[in-house]
Biopython code that builds the backbone (N, CA, C, O; Angstrom):
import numpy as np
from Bio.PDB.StructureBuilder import StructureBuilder

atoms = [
    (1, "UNK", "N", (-7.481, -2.188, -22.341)),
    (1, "UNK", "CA", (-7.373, -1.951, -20.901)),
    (1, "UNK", "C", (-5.993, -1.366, -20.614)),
    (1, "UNK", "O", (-5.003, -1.861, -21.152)),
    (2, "UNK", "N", (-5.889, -0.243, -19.715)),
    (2, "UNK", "CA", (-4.736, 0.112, -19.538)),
    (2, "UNK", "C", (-4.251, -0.494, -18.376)),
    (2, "UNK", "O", (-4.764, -0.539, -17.258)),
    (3, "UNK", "N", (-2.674, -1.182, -18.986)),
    (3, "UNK", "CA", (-1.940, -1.500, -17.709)),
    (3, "UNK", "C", (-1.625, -1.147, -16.734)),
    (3, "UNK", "O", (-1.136, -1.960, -15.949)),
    (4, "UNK", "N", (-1.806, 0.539, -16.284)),
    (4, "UNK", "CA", (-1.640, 1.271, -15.283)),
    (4, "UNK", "C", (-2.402, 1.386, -14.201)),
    (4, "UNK", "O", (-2.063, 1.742, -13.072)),
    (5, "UNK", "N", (-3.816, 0.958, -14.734)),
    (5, "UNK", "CA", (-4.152, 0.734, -13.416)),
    (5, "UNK", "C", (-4.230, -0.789, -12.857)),
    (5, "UNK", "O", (-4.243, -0.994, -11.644)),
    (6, "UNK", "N", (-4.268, -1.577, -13.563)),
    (6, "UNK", "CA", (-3.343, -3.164, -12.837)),
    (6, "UNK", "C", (-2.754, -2.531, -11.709)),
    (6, "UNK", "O", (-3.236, -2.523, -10.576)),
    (7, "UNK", "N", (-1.108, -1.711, -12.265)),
    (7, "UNK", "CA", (-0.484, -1.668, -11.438)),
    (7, "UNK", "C", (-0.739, -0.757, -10.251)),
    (7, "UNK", "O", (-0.321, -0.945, -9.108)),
    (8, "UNK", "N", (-1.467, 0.231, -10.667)),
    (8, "UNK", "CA", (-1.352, 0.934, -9.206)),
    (8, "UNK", "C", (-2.815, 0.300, -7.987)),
    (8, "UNK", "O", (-2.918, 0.675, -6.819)),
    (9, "UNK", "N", (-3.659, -0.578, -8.604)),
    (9, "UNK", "CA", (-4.152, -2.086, -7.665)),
    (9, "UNK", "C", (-3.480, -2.724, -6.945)),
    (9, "UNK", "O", (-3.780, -2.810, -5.754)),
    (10, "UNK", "N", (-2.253, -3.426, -7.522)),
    (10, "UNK", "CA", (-1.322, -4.332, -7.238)),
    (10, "UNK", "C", (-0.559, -3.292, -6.608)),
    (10, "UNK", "O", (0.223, -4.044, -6.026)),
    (11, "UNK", "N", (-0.097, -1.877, -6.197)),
    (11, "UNK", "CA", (0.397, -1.732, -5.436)),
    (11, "UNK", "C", (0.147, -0.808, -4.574)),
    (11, "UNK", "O", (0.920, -0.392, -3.711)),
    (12, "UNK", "N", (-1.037, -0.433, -4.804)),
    (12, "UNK", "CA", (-2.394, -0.137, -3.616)),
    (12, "UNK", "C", (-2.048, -1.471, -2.356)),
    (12, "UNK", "O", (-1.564, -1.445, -1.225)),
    (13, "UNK", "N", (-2.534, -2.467, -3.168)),
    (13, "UNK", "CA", (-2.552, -3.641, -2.241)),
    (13, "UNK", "C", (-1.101, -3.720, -1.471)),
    (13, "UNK", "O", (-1.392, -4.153, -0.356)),
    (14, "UNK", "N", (0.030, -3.556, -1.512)),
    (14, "UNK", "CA", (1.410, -3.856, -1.603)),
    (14, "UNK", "C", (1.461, -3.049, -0.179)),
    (14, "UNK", "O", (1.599, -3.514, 0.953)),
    (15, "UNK", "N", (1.230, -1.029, -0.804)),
    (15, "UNK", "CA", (1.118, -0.496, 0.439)),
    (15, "UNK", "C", (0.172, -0.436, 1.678)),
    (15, "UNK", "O", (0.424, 0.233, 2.680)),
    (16, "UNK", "N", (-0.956, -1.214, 1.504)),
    (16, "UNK", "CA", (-1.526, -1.115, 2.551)),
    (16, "UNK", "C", (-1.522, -2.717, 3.364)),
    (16, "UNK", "O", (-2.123, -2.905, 4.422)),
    (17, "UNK", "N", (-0.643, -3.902, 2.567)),
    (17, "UNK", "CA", (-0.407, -4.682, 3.518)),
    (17, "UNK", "C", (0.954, -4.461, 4.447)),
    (17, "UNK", "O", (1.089, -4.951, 5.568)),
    (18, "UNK", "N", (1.938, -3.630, 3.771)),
    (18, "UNK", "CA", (2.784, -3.513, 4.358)),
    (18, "UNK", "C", (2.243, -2.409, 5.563)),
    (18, "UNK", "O", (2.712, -2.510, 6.697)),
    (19, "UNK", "N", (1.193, -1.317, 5.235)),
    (19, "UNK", "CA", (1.064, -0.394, 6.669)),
    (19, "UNK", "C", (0.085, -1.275, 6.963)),
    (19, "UNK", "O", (-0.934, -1.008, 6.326)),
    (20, "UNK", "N", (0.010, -1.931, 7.455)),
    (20, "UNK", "CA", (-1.374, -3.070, 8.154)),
    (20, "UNK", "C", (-0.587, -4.228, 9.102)),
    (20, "UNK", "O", (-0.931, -4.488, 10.255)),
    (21, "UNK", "N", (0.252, -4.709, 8.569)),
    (21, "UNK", "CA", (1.766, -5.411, 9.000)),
    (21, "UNK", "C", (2.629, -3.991, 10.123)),
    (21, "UNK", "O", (3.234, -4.378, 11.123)),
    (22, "UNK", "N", (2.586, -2.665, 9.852)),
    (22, "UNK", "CA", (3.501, -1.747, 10.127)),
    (22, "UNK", "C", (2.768, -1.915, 11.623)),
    (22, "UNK", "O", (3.258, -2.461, 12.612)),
    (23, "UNK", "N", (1.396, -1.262, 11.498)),
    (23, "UNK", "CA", (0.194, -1.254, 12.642)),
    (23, "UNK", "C", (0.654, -2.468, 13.970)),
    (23, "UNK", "O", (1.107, -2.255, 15.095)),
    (24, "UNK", "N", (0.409, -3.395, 13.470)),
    (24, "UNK", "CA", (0.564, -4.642, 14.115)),
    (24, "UNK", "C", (1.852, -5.388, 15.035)),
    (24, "UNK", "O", (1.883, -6.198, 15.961)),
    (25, "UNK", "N", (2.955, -4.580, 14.171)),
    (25, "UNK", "CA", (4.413, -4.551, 14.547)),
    (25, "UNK", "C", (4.840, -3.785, 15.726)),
    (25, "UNK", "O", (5.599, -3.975, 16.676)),
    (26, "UNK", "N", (3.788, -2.512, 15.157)),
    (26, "UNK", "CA", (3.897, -1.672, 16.502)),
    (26, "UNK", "C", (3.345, -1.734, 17.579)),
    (26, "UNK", "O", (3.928, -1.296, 18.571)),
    (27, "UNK", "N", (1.657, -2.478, 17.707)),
    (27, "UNK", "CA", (1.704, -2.911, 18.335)),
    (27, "UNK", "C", (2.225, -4.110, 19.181)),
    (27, "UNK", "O", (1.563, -4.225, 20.213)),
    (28, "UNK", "N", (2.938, -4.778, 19.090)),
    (28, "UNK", "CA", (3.630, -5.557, 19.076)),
    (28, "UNK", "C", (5.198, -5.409, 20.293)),
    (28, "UNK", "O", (5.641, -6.075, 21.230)),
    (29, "UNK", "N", (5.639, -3.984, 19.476)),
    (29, "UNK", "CA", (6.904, -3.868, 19.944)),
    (29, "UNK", "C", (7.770, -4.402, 19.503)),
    (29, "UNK", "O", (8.784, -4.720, 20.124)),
    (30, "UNK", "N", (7.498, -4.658, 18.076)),
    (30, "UNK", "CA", (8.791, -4.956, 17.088)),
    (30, "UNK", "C", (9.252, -4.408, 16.685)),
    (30, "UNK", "O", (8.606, -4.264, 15.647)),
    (31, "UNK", "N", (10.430, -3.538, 16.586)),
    (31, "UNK", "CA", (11.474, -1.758, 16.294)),
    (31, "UNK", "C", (11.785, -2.388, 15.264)),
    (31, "UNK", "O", (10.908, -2.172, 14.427)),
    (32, "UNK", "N", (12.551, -3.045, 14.871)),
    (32, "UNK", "CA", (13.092, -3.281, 13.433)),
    (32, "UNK", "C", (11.550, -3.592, 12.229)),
    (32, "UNK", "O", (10.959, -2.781, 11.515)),
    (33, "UNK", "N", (11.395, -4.560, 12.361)),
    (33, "UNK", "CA", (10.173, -4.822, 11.286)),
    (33, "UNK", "C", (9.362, -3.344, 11.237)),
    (33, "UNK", "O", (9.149, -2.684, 10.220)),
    (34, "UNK", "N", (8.928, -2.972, 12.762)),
    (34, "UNK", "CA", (8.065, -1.883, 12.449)),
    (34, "UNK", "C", (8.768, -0.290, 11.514)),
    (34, "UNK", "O", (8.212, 0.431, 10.685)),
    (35, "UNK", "N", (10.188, -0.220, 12.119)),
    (35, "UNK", "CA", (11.040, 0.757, 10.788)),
    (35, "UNK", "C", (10.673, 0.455, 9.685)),
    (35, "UNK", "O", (9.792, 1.039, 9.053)),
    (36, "UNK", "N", (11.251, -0.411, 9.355)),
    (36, "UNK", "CA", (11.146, -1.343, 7.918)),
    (36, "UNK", "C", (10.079, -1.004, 7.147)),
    (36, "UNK", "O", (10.073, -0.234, 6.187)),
    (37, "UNK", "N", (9.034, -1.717, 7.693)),
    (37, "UNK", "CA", (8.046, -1.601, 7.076)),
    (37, "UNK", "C", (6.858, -0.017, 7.249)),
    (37, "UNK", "O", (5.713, 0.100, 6.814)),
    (38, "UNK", "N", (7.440, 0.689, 7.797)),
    (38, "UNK", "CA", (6.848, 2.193, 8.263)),
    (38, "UNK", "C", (7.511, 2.816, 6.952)),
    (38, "UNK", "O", (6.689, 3.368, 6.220)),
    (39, "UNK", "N", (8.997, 2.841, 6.453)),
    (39, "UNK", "CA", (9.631, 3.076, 5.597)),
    (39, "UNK", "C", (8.818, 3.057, 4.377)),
    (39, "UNK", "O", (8.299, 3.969, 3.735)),
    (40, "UNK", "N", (8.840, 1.724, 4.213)),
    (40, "UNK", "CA", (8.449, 0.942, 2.629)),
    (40, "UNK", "C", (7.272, 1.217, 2.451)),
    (40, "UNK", "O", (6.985, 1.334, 1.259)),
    (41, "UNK", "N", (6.181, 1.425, 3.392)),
    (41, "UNK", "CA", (4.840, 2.156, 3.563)),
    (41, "UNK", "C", (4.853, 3.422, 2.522)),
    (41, "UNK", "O", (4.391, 3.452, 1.382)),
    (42, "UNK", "N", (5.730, 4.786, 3.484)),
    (42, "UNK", "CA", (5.842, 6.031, 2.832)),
    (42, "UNK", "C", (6.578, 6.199, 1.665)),
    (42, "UNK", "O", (6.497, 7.183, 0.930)),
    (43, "UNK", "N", (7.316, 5.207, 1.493)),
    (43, "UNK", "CA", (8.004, 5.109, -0.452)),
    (43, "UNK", "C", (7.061, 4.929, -1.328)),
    (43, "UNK", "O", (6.932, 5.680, -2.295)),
    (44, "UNK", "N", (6.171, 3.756, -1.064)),
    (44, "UNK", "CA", (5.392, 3.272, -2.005)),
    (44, "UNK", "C", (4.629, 4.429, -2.203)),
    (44, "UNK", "O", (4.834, 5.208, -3.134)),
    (45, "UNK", "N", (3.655, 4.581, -1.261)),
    (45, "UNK", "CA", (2.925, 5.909, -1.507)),
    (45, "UNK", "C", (3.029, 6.760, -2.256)),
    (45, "UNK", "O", (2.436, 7.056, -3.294)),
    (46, "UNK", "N", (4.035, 7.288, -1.558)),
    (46, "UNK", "CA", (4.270, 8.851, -1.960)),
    (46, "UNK", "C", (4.879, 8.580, -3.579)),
    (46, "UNK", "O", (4.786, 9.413, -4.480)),
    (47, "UNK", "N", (5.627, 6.990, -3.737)),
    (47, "UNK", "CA", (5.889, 7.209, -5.317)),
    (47, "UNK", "C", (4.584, 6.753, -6.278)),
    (47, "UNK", "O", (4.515, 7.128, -7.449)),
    (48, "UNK", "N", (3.764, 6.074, -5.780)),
    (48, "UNK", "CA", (2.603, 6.532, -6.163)),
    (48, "UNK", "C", (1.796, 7.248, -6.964)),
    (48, "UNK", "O", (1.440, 7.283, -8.142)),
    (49, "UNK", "N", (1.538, 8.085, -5.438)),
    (49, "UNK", "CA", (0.810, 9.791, -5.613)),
    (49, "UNK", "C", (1.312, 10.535, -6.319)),
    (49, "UNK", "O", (0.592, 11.382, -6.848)),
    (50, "UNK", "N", (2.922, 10.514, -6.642)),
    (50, "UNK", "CA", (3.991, 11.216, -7.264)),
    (50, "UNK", "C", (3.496, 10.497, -9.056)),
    (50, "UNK", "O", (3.176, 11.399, -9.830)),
    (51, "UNK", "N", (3.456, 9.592, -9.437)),
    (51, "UNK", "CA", (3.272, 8.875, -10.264)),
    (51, "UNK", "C", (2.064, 9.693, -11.002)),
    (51, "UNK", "O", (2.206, 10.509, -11.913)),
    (52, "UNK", "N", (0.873, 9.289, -10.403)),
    (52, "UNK", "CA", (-0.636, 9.681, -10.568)),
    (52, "UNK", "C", (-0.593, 11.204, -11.113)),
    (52, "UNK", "O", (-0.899, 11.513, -12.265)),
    (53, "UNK", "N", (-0.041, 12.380, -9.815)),
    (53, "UNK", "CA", (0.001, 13.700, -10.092)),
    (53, "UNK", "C", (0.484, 14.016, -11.797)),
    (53, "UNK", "O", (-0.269, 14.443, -12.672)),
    (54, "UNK", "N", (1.979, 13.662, -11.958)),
    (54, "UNK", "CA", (3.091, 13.933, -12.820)),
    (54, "UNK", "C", (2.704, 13.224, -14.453)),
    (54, "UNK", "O", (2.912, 13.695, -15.571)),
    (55, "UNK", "N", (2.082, 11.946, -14.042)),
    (55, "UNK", "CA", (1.896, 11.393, -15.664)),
    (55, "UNK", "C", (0.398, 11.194, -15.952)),
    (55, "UNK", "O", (-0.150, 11.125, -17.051)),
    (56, "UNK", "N", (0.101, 11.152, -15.278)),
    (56, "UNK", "CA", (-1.775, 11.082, -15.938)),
    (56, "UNK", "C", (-2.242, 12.410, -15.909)),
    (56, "UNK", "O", (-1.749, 13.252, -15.160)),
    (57, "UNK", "N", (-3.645, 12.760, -17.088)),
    (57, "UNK", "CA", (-4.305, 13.484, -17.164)),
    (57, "UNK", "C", (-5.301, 13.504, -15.872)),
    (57, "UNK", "O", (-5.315, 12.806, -14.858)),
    (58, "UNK", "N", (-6.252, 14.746, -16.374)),
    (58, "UNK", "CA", (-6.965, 14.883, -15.219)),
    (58, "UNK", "C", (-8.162, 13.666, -15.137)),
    (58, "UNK", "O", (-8.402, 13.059, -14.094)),
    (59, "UNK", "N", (-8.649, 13.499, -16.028)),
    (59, "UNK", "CA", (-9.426, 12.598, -16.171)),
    (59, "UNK", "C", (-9.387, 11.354, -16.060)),
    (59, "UNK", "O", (-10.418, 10.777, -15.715)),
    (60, "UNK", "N", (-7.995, 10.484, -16.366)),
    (60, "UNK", "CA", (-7.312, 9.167, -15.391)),
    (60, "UNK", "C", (-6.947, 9.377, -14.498)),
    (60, "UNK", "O", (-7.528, 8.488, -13.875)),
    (61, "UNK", "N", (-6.256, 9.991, -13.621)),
    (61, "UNK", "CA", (-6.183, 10.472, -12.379)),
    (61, "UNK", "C", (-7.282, 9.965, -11.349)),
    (61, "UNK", "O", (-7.064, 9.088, -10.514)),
    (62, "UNK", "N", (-8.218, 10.479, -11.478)),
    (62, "UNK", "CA", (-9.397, 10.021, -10.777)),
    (62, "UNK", "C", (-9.859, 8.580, -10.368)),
    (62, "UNK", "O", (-10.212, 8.153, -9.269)),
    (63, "UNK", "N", (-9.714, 7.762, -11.970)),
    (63, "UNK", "CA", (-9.469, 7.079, -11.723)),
    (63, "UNK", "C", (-8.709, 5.604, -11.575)),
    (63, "UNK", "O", (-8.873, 4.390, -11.452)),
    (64, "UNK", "N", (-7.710, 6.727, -11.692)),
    (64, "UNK", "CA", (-6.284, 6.112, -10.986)),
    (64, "UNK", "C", (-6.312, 5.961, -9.498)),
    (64, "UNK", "O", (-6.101, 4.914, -8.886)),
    (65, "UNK", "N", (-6.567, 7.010, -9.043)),
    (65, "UNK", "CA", (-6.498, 7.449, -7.560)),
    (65, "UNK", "C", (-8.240, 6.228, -6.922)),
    (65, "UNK", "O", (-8.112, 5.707, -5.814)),
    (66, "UNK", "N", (-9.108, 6.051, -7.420)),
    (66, "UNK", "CA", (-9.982, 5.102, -7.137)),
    (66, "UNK", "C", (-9.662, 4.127, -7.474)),
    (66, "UNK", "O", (-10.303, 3.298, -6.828)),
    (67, "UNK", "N", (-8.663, 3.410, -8.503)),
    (67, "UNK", "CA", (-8.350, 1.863, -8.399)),
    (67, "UNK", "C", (-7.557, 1.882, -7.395)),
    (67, "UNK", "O", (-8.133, 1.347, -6.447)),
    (68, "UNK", "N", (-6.227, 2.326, -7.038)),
    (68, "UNK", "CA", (-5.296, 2.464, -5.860)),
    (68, "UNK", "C", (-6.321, 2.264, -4.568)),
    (68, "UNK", "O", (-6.106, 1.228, -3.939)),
    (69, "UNK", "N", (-7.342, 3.049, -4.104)),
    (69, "UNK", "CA", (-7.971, 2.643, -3.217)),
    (69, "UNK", "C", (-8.370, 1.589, -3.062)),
    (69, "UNK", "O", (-8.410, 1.120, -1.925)),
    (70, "UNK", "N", (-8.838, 0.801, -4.272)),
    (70, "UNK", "CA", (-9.671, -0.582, -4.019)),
    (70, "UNK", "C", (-8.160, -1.264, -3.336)),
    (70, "UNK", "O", (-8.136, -1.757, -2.208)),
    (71, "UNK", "N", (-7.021, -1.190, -4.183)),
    (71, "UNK", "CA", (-6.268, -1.963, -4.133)),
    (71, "UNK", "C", (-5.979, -1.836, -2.501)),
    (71, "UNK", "O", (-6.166, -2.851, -1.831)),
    (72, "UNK", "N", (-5.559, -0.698, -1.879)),
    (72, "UNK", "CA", (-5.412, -0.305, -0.636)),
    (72, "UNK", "C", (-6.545, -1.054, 0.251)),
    (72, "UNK", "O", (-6.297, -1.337, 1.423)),
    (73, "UNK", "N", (-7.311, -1.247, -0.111)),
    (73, "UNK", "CA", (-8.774, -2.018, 0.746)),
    (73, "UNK", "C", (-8.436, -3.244, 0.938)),
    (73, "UNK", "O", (-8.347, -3.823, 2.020)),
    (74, "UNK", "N", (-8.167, -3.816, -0.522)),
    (74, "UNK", "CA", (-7.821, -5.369, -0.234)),
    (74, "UNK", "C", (-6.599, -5.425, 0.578)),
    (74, "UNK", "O", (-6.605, -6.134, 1.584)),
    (75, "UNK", "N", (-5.558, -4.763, 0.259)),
    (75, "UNK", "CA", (-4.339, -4.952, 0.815)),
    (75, "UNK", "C", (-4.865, -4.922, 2.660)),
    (75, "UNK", "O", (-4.375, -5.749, 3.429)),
    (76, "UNK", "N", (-5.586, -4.181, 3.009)),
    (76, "UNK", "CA", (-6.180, -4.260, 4.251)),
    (76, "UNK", "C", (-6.796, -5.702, 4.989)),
    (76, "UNK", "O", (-6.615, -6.278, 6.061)),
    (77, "UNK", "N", (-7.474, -5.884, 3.987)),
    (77, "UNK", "CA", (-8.080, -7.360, 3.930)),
    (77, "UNK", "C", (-7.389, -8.371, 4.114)),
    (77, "UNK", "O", (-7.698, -9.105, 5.053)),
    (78, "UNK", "N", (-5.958, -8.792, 3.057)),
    (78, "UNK", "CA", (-4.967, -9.460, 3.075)),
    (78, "UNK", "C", (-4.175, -9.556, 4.453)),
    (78, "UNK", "O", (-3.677, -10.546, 4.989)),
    (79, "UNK", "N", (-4.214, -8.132, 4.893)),
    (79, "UNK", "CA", (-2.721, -8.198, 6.163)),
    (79, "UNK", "C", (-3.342, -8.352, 7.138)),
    (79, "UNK", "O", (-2.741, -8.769, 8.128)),
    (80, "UNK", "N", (-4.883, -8.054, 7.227)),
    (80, "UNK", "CA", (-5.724, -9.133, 8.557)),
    (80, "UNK", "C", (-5.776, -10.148, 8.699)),
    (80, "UNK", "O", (-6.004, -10.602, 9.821)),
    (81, "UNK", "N", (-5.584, -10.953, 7.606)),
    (81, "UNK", "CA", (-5.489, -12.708, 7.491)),
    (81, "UNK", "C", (-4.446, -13.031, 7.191)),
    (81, "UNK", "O", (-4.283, -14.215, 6.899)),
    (82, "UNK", "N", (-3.529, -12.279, 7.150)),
    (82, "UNK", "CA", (-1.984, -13.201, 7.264)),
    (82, "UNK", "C", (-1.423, -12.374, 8.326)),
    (82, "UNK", "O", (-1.583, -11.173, 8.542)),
    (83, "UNK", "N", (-0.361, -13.719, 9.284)),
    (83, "UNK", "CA", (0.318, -13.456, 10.628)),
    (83, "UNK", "C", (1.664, -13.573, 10.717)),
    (83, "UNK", "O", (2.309, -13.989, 11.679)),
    (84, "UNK", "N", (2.192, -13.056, 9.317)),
    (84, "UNK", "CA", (3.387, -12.574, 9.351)),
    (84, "UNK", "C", (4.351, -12.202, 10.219)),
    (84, "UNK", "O", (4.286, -10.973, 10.247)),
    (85, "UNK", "N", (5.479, -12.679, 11.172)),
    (85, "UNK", "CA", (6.315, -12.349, 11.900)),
    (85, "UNK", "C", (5.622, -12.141, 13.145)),
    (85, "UNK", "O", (6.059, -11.304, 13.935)),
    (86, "UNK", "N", (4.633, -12.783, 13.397)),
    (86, "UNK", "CA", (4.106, -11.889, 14.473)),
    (86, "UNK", "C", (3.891, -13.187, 15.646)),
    (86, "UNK", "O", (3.221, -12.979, 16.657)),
    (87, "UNK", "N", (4.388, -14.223, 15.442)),
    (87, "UNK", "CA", (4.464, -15.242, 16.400)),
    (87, "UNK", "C", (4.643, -14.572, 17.799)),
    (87, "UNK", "O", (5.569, -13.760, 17.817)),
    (88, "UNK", "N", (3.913, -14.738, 19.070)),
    (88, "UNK", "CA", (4.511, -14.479, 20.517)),
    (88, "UNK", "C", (5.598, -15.003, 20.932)),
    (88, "UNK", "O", (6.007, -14.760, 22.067)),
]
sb = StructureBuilder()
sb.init_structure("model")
sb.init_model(0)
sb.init_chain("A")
sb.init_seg("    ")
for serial, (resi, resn, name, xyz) in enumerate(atoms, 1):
    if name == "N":
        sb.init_residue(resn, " ", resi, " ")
    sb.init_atom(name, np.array(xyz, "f"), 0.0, 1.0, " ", f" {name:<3s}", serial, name[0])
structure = sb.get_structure()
């Protein structure tokens, strides 16, 4: 099993609880957390996608880019059921 896609699951999940948390912040009207985490959103990503493009073939790629999604799903899942900073 390749360890690579573990990781880009685990941080599928990472970036989409942090933009799910970002969402929520903003609605919210929390400026700092929502920077923060709007930031750490477009790093992860884009180092990512940057990742995927640059070191995998064409044929892991694919699915590279489909484990990252699952992971991105759950991470969705996760930041709906936790209420992180978000006390009234």
């Amino acid at each position: 099993m390749d360890y690579y896609l573990i990781i880009y699951f685990l941080v599928g999940i990472i970036q989409d609880f942090l933009f799910t948390l970002n969402v929520k912040y903003v609605a919210k009207e929390k400026v700092i957390p929502a920077i923060l985490s709007s930031f750490a959103t477009v790093f992860v990503s884009m180092m990512v996608l940057y990742n995927i493009i640059i070191k995998l073939d064409s044929e892991r790629s694919i699915l590279a880019i489909v484990i990252y999604s699952a992971g991105i799903a759950t991470g969705t899942f996760l930041a709906m059921k936790f209420k992180l900073g978000l006390k009234d």
